[in-house]
Each structure stands twice: as C-alpha cells, then as structure tokens.
C-alpha positions in Angstrom: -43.3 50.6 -36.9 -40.3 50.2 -39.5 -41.1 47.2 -41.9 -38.3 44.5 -41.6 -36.0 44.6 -44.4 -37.1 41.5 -46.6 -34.4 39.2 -47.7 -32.5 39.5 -50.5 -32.0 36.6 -52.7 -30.1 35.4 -56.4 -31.8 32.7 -58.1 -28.8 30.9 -60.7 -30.5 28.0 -63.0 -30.0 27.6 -66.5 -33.3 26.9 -66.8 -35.9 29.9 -67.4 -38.4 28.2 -66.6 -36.8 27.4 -62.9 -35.5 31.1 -63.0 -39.3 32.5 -63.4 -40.6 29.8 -61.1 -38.5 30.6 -58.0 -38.7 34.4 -59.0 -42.8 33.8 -58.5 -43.1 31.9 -55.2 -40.0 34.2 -53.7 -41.7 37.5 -54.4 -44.9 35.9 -53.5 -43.6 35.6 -50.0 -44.1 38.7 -47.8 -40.3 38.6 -46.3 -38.5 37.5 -49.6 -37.8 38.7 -52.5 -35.5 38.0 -55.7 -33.0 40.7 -56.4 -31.9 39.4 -59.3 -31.7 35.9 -61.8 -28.5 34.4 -63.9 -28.7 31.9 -66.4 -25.2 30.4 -65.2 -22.4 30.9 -62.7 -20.1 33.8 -65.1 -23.4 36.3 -65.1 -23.8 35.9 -61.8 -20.9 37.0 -60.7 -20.9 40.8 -61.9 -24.5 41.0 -60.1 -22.7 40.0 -56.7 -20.1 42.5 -57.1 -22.6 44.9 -57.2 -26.2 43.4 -55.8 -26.0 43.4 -52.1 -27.4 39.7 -51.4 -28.5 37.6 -48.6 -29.2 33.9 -49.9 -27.7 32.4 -53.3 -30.1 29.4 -55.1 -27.8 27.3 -57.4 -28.1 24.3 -59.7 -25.5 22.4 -60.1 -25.4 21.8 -63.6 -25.2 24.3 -66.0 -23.0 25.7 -68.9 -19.7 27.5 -68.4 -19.0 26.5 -65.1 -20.9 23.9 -62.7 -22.5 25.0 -59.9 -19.6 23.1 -57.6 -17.4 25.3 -58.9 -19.3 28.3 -58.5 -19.7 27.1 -54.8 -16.4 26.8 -54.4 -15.3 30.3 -55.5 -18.1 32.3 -53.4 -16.7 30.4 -50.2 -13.4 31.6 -50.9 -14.3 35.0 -52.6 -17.7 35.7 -51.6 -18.6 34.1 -48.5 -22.9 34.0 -49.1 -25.5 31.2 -47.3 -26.1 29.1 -50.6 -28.7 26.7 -50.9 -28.4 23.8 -54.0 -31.4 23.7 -55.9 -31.6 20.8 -58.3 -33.0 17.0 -59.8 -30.8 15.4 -57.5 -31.3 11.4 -57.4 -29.7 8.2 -55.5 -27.3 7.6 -58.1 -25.7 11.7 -57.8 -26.8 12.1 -54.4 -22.6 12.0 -53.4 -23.2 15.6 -55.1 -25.1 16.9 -52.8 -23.1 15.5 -50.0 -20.0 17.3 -51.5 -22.1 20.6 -52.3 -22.8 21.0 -48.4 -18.8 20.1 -47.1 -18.1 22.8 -49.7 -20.4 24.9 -47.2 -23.5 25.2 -49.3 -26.0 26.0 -45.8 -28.8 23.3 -47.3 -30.2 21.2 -50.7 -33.1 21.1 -52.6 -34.6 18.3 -54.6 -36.0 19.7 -57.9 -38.4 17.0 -58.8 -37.6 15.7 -63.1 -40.9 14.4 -63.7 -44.2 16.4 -63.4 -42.1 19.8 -62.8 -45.2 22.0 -61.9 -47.1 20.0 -59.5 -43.9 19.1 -58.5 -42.6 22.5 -57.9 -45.5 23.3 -55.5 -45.1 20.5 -53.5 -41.5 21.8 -52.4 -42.4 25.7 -52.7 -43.1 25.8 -49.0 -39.9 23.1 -48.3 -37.7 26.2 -50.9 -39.2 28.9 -48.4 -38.3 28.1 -45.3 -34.9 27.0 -46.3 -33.9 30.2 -47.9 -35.2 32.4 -44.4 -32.7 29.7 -42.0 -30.2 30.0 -44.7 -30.8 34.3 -44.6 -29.7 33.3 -40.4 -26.6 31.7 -41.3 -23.3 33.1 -40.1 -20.9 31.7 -42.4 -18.1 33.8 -42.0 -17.9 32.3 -38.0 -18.0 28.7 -39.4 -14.8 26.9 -40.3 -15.2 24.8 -43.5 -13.6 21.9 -44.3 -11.7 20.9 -47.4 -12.9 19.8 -50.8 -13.1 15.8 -50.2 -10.3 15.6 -53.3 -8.3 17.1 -51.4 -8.4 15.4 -48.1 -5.0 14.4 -46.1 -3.9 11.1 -46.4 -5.5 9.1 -43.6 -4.3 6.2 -41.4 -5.9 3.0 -42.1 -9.2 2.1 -40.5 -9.5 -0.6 -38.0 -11.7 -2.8 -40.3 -12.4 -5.8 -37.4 -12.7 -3.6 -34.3 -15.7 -5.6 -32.5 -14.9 -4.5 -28.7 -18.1 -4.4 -27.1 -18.7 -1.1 -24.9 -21.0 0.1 -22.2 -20.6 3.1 -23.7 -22.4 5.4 -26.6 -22.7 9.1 -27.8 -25.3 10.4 -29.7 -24.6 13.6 -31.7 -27.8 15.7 -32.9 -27.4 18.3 -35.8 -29.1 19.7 -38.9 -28.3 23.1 -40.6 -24.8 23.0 -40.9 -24.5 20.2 -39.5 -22.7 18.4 -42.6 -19.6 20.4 -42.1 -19.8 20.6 -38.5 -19.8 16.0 -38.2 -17.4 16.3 -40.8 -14.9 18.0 -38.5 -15.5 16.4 -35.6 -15.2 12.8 -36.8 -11.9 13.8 -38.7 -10.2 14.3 -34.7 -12.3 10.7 -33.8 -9.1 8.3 -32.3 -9.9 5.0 -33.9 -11.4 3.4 -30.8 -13.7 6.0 -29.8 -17.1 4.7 -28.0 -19.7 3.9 -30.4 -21.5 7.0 -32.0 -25.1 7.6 -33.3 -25.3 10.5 -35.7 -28.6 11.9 -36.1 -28.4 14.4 -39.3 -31.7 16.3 -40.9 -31.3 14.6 -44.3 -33.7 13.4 -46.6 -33.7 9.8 -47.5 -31.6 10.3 -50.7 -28.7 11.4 -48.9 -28.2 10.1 -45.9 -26.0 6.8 -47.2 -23.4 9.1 -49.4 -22.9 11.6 -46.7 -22.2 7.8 -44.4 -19.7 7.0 -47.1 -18.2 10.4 -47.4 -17.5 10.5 -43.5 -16.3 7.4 -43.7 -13.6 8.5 -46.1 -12.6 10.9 -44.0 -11.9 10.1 -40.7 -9.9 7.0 -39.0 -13.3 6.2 -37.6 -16.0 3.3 -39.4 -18.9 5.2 -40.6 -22.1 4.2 -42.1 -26.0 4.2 -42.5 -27.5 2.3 -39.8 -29.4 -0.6 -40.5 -31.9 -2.7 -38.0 -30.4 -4.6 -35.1 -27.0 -3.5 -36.3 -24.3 -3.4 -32.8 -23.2 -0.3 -32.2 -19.5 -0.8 -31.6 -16.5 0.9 -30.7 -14.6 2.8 -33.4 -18.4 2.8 -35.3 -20.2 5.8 -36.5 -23.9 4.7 -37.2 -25.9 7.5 -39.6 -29.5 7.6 -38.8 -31.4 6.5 -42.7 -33.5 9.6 -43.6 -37.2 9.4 -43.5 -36.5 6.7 -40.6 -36.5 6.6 -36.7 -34.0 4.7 -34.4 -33.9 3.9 -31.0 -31.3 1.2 -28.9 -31.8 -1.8 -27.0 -29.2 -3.5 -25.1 -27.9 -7.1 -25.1 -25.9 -7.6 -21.9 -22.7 -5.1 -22.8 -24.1 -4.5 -26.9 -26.2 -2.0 -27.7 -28.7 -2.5 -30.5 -29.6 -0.1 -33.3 -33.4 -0.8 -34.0 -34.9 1.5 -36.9 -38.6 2.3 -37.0 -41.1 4.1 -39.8 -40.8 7.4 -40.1 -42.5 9.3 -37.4 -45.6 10.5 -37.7 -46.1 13.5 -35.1 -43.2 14.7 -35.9 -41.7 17.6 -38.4 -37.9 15.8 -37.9 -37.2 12.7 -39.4 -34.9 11.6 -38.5 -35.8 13.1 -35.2 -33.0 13.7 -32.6 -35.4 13.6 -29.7 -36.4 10.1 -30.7 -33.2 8.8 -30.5 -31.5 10.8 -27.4 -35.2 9.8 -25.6 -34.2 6.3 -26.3 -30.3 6.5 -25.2 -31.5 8.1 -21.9 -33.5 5.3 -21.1 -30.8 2.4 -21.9 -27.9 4.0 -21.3 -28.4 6.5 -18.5 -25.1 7.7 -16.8 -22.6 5.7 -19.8 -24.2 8.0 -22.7 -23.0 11.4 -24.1 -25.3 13.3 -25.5 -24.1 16.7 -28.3 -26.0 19.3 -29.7 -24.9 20.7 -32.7 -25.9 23.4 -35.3 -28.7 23.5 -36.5 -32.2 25.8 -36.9 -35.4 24.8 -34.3 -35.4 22.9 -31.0 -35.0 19.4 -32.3 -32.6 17.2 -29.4 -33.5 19.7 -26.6 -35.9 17.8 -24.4 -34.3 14.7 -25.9 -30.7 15.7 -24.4 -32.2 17.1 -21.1 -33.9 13.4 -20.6 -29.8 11.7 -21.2 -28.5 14.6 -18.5 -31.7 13.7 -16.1 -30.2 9.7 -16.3 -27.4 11.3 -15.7 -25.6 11.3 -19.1 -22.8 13.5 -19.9 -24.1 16.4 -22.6 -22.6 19.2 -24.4 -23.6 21.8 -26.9 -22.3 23.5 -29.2 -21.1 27.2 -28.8 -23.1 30.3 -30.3 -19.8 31.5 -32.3 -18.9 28.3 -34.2 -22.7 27.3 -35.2 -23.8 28.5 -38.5 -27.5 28.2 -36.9 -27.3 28.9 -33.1 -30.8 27.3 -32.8 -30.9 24.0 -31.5 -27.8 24.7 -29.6 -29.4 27.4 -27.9 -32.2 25.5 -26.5 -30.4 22.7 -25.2 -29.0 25.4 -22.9 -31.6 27.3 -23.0 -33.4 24.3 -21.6 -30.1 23.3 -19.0 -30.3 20.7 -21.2 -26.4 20.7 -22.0 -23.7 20.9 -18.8 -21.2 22.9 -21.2 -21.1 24.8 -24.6 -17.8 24.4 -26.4 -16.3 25.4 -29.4 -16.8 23.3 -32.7 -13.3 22.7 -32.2 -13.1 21.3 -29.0 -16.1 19.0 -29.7 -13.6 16.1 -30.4 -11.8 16.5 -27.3 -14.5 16.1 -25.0 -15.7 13.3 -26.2 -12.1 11.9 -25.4 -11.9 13.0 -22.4 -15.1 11.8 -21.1 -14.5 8.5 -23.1 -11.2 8.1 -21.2 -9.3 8.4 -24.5 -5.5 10.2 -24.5 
C-alpha cells in the first residue's frame, strides 16, 4: 500500500529555540514533518517560492516584518492554511482575533513562563491543529477585510430591548471567525436574538465579541449569566464556559455554567443547541457552520426534532467541511446554503425584508 504523503509544514519564529522545538515534536509525528524553518517573515519568503508547503506556523512578533503583516501578504500572494503560534495574553488577545479575520485557519498560545514544560503541554493541542489546518480549503473561503479597513457603518441601535419569542443559535469552529464575521456584517439591526457558539479559548472570546461588534449594525458581546437575549443582540459563548436558556414569559435567559467536563468542546455547541431545542422548540433557528469534527450535529437535529428551523453550511464555502457535513449527514440540517446566503435566511425565516 502507498504510504500517505506526510504534511508539509514551515515553522517562522525568531526564536531558535521555538524553531528547534516545533521542528522536534513535528518530525516526531508520523504524518508531519518540517520542510523547512525561518527566523523572520523576509527568509521565509524565498523558501515558499520554491518549497512546496502545506501548513505555515507564525509568530507574530518578530524583526523585519510582524507576523500580521506576513499574514496579510500570503493571503493575497500566497494563499497557505496558517496557524499563529505565540505568548498571546488578555491584554493582546485583539491580535489574535485580527490574525484569524486576516484568515490565519487557527492560534496557538505559546506559554511565557516555564517554556519547556509548557511547550509539552500544548504539543499535542500544536498537532492536531496543524493536520485540520493541512484540510483547509482556503482558496474556496471568502475573507473579509482588515478590521482598519472596514466600511463605515450605520449607527447601532444602543436601547433596542424588544422582547422576542424568537432566537438563533449559530455553531462554528475552524474558520469560523471569518465565516460570523461575514454573516453578522449583512445582520439588519433588529434581527432575532442570536447565540454564537465559537471554539475559542477563554482568552479570546471577549476581543473577537468586541471586534464583531465593530463590525456589523448588530450589538455583539460575551455573554454573561442571566443576561436577556434580545433582539438586535449577538451573545458570544465565554470560552472555557457552557450556556444554556431559560425563558421568562416572552425573554429568554442566557445562564452560563462550568466548563464541561465530558466534553472535548468548550464551549460546546451541542450544549447549547440541546438547550434551545428544549425552550424554544418551533421559534428557534439553529446553523452549522465551518468547522473540523461533529460538534452541533446531534445538538441541531434535537432543535429540527422541536421543530426548529436549521441550516448548514455548504461544502464549497467552508474552509473545514466537517461539522457541516454531519449535520446533514445526520438530516440534522433542512438545507445547505452558501456562506453568502447565510444572512438571508435568517431574514427570511425571521420575517425580516
């Protein structure tokens, strides 16, 4: 039988240390293996104009060029599944927010204290992320501007309090950044409540909140406990957390929990659509978006089984067809629909022209 060909990868830290680290656990790994290293951005470019590659590692910071702006020139020159490897912390964590809109497929926390036993804590986290990045179709995926650079918005409805019967709950993870991003930027201002359930971890769940909510026409932020889910409200899911609704006559309730024990996902997508199903039953909407493993599958089969209206995304627009496929794999999901169109079914079933 023919051996699989392993996959290809470019490690870019200034740090040789780093360099030599991720070199060791990536040719370590039967599948993987590191093609070639650069100490910044400016050497790594020659290698990719030669070096057939599959996954790019960046840091962000490092001399002659940043990794941002490295980022930013492979998506427009160079299209390659990147994956941001560095100390990222609460106060820089909008960075990591901006590295994925700029289409960088997932991040890395590089721990700053205790870098060895650190490092092998996340070797197995750095593996698996670079074999869903190696699945990543890129060149399908539409990316969405710098955040700089973003159109000039109308202004928010800051006291919109209408109460609604209504709520959609919108599951992604790989990808998924860019993929919310473009959705909520076509959001009308009074759109039904929203839950948004992204695989983030803890760190940056509140600046990629903030940097929807500087998007779009719609409210956005990290939901806290007992919070009402209103119309014209986007509520993020806190990494590392669990959320589920209650309802209070025509409110519904966001109430967070501990992180979840038995499961891999947290936040988990099932969790929550579980909980809409049960609530909400025939005035839910349940979506499926990109993202890699079966996360929101039996979860959005429960909302269509309470009669809920559900969508997923389509194979050609998802940079991980994964979770996607499931949901229909499953019959979990009534319709698949282009990234695109995302927007304008949730209008449509919202009643929204």
């Amino acid at each position: 039988m023919k051996k699989k060909p392993r996959i290809r990868v470019l490690v870019v830290d200034d740090s040789a240390f780093i360099r030599q680290y991720l070199k060791d656990i990536i040719n370590h790994t039967e599948d993987l293996e590191v093609v070639a290293t650069a100490a910044d951005p400016l050497k790594a470019i020659p290698i990719l104009k030669k070096t057939e590659v599959d996954v790019v590692t960046l840091d962000v910071e490092m001399p002659n060029m940043d990794g941002l702006d490295f980022l930013r020139y492979l998506m427009k020159f160079h299209p390659l599944p990147v994956i941001m490897i560095s100390s990222w912390t609460q106060a820089n964590s909008n960075l990591a927010v901006q590295a994925l809109s700029l289409g960088a497929v997932d991040v890395v926390a590089k721990p700053t204290l205790g870098m060895l036993s650190g490092m092998e804590k996340i070797k197995a986290e750095i593996i698996r992320k670079i074999r869903t990045a190696a699945q990543a179709s890129l060149l399908r995926s539409p990316l969405v501007a710098e955040l700089s650079d973003s159109p000039t918005l109308l202004p928010k409805s800051e006291g919109l309090k209408i109460t609604t019967d209504k709520i959609i709950a919108i599951g992604a993870s790989t990808g998924g950044t860019v993929a919310l991003t473009e959705v909520c930027k076509q959001l009308h201002p009074d759109v039904p409540g929203l839950l948004i359930i992204q695989h983030l971890p803890a760190m940056f769940t509140s600046s990629f909140a903030n940097s929807l909510n500087q998007s779009t026409r719609i409210r956005v932020k990290e939901a806290e406990d007992g919070e009402q889910i209103t119309s014209g409200l986007a509520l993020v899911v806190p990494g590392d957390r669990s959320l589920t609704i209650q309802k209070s006559g025509a409110k519904y309730l966001a109430k967070l929990g501990p992180k979840l024990k038995d499961s891999i996902y947290n936040p988990s997508i099932d969790h929550t659509l579980f909980s809409v199903a049960q609530v909400a039953h025939v005035n839910a909407m349940g979506i499926i978006l990109t993202g890699m493993g079966d996360d929101g599958a039996a979860g959005l089969k429960a909302m269509r089984d309470k009669g809920a209206y559900t969508i997923c995304q389509d194979e050609k627009t998802s940079v991980i067809y994964g979770m996607p496929q499931k949901a229909w794999e499953y019959k979990a999901a009534v319709k698949q629909v282009p990234l695109s169109k995302v927007a304008d079914e949730i209008h449509r079933w919202a009643g929204i022209k």
